[in-house]
C-alpha positions as CSV (number, residue, x, y, z in Angstrom):
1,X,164.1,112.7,37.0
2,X,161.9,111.1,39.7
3,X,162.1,112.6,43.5
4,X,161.8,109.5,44.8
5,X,164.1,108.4,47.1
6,X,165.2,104.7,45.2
7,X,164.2,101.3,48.2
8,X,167.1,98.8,48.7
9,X,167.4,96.0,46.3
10,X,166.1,93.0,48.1
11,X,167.1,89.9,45.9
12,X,171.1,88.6,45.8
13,X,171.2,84.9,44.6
14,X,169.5,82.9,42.6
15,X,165.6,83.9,40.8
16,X,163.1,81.3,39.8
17,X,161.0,82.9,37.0
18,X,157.9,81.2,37.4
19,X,155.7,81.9,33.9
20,X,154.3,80.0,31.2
21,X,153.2,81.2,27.9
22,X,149.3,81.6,26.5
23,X,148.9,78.1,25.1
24,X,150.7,76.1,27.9
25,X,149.1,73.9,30.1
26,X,151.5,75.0,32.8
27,X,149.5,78.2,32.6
28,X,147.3,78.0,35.8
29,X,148.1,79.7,39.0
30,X,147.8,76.3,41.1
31,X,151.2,75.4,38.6
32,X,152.9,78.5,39.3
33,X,152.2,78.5,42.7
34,X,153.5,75.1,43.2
35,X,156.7,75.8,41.0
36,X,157.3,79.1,43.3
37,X,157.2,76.7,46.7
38,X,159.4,74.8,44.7
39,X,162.2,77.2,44.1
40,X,162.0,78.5,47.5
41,X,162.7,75.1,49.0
42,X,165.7,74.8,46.8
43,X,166.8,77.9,48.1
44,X,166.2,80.2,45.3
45,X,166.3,84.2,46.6
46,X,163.8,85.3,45.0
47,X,160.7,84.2,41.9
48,X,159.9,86.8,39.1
49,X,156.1,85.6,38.0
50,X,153.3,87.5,35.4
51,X,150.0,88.4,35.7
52,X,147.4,89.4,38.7
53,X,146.3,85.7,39.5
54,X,150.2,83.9,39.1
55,X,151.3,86.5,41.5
56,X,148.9,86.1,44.0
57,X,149.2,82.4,44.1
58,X,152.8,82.9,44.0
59,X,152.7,85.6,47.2
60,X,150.2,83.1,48.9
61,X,152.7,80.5,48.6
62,X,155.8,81.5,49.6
63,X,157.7,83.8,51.6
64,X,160.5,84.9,49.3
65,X,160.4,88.0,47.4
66,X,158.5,88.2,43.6
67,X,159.7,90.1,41.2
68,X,155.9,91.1,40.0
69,X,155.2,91.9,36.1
70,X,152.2,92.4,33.6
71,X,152.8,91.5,29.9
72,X,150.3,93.4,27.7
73,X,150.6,94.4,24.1
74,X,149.3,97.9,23.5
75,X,147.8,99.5,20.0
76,X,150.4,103.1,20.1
77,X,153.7,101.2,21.7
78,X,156.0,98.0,21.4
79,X,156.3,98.4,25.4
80,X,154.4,95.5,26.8
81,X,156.2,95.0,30.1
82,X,154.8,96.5,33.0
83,X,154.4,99.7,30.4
84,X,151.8,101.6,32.3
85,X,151.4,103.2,35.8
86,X,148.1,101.1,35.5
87,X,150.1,98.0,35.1
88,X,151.9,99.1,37.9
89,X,149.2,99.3,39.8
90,X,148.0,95.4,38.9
91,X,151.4,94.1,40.2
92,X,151.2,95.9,43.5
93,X,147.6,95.1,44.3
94,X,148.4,91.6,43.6
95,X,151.4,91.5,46.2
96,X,154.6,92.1,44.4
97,X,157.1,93.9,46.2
98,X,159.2,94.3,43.3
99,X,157.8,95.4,39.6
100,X,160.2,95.2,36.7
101,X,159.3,96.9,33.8
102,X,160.5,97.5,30.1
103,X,162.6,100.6,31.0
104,X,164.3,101.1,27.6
105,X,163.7,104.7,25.6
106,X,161.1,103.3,23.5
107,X,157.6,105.3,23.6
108,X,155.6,104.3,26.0
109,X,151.5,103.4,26.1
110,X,149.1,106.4,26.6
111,X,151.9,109.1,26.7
112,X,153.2,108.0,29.9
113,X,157.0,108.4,30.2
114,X,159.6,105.9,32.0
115,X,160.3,108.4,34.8
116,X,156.2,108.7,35.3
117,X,155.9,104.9,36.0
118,X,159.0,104.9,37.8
119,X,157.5,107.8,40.5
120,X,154.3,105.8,40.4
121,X,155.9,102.6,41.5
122,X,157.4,104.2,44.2
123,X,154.8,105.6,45.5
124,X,152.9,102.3,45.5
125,X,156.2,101.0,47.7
126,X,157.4,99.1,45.2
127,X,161.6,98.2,44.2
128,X,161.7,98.7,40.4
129,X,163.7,96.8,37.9
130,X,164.3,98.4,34.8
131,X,164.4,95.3,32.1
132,X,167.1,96.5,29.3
133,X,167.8,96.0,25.9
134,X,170.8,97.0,25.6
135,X,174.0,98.1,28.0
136,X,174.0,101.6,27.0
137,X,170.5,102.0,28.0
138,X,171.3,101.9,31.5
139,X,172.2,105.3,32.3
140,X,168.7,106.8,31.3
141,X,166.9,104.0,33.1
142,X,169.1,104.9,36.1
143,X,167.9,108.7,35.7
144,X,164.8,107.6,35.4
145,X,164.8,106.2,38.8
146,X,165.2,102.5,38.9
147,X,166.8,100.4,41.5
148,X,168.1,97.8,39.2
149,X,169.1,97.3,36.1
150,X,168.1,94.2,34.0
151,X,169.9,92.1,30.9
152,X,166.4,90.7,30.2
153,X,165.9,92.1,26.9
154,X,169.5,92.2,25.6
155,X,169.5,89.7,22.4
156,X,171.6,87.2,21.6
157,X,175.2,88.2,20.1
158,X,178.7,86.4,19.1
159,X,179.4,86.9,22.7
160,X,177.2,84.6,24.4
161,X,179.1,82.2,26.8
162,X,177.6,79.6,24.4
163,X,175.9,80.1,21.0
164,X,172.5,81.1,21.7
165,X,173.0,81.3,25.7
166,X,173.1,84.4,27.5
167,X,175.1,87.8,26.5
168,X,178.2,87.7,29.1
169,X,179.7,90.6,27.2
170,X,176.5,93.3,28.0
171,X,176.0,92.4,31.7
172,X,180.0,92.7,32.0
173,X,179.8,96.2,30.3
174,X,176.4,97.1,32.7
175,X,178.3,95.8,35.8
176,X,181.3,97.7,35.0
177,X,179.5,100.9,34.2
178,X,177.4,101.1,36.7
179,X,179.4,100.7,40.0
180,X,177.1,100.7,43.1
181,X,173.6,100.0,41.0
182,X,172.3,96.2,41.4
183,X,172.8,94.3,38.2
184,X,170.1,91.3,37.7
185,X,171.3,88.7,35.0
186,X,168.3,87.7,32.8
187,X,167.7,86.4,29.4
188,X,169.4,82.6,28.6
189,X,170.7,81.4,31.6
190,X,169.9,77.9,31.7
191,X,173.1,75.9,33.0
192,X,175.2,76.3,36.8
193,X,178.4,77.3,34.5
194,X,175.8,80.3,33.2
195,X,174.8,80.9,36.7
196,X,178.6,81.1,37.9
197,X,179.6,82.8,34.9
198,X,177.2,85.7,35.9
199,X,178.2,86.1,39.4
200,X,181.9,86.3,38.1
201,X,180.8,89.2,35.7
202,X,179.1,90.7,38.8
203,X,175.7,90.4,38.8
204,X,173.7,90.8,42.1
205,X,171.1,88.2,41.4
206,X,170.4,86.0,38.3
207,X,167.0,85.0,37.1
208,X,166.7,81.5,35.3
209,X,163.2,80.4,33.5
210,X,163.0,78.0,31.1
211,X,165.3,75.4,31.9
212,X,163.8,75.1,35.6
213,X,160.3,75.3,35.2
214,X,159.0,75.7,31.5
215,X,158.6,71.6,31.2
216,X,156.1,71.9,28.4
217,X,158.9,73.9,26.5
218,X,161.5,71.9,27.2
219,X,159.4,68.8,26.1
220,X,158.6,70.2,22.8
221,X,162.3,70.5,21.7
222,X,162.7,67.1,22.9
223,X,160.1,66.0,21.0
224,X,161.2,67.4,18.0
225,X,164.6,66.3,18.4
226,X,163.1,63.1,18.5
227,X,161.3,63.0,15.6
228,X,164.4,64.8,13.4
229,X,166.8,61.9,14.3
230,X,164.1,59.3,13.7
231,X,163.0,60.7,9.8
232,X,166.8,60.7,9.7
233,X,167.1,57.3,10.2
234,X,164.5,55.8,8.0
């Protein structure tokens, strides 16, 4: 278990997450920059933004804290967020104060372990997340070190507040469980009732993606839509 002593949790409302996918033209730092200045005029607590370049533009920006990650797939792990004290390291030089990172038991890259990247994190001054995939994961990641704990990898399940929306029944159990940790709602939320329904389960902040800022997304399902009911009509 890291020595660390664990920083405040900085973020209680509402998270922007500010990414786009390789392939979108909304990938460009310019974009994610103007979408952070965006959420922070709404009045959004906090952004949660990927890679060196988007969190820099995004720091530059505005003045509300990121939640900083790197996504990168490696060859001896299925880890690929913020997996390495490396990766670490590229969030924090980039101007995240906050990392989040994959902090399930799965191996990690390079024979690092989750408490190592923890301690590391801390060290750099960072507030760590710990992303989840599951509810009873939370008590390792909590050993581990972490100063949240994260739905952002729990799947789907027959408990969503809507079919295919987010898993109510996992961040109740993490919330309930874990008394005194901050609990970040992630992963599906994409309507006010979602965001309302979280805060009643008891999450300290919730993060929201697609349906704010992923226009090129969201434009493709239209699209499609579209085109299903007008081959349906002819």
């Amino acid at each position: 278990m890291t020595t660390t002593t664990p920083t405040t949790w900085p973020i209680r409302g509402l998270v922007i997450s500010c990414q786009a996918p390789e392939g979108s033209p909304l990938r460009d730092p310019y974009v994610m920059a103007a979408m952070g200045r965006a959420a922070e005029v709404a009045g959004a607590s906090g952004t949660r933004v990927e890679g060196a370049a988007d969190i820099t533009a995004v720091a530059e920006a505005t003045m509300i804290p990121i939640i900083g990650i790197r996504k990168k797939h490696y060859a001896d792990s299925e880890v690929y967020i913020t997996a390495t004290k490396e990766d670490v390291d590229v969030v924090a030089d980039a101007g995240a104060a906050i990392v989040a990172l994959d902090a399930s038991p799965r191996r990690r890259p390079m024979g690092q372990t989750l408490e190592d990247v923890v301690a590391h994190a801390h060290d750099r001054g960072l507030v760590v997340m710990g992303d989840l995939a599951a509810a009873d994961e939370a008590a390792n990641a909590v050993e581990a070190g972490v100063d949240a704990i994260g739905t952002t990898l729990v799947p789907a399940s027959a408990h969503d507040v809507r079919p295919g929306g987010p898993n109510l029944a996992a961040l109740e159990q993490l919330c309930r469980e874990n008394p005194g940790v901050p609990v970040v709602a992630e992963g599906r939320f994409a309507s006010p009732e979602d965001v309302r329904a979280a805060f009643r389960a008891g999450a300290t902040a919730v993060v929201v993606g697609k349906a704010v800022t992923d226009a090129y997304a969201l434009a493709v399902d239209l699209v499609a839509a579209s085109k299903s009911a007008a081959s349906g009509l002819s």
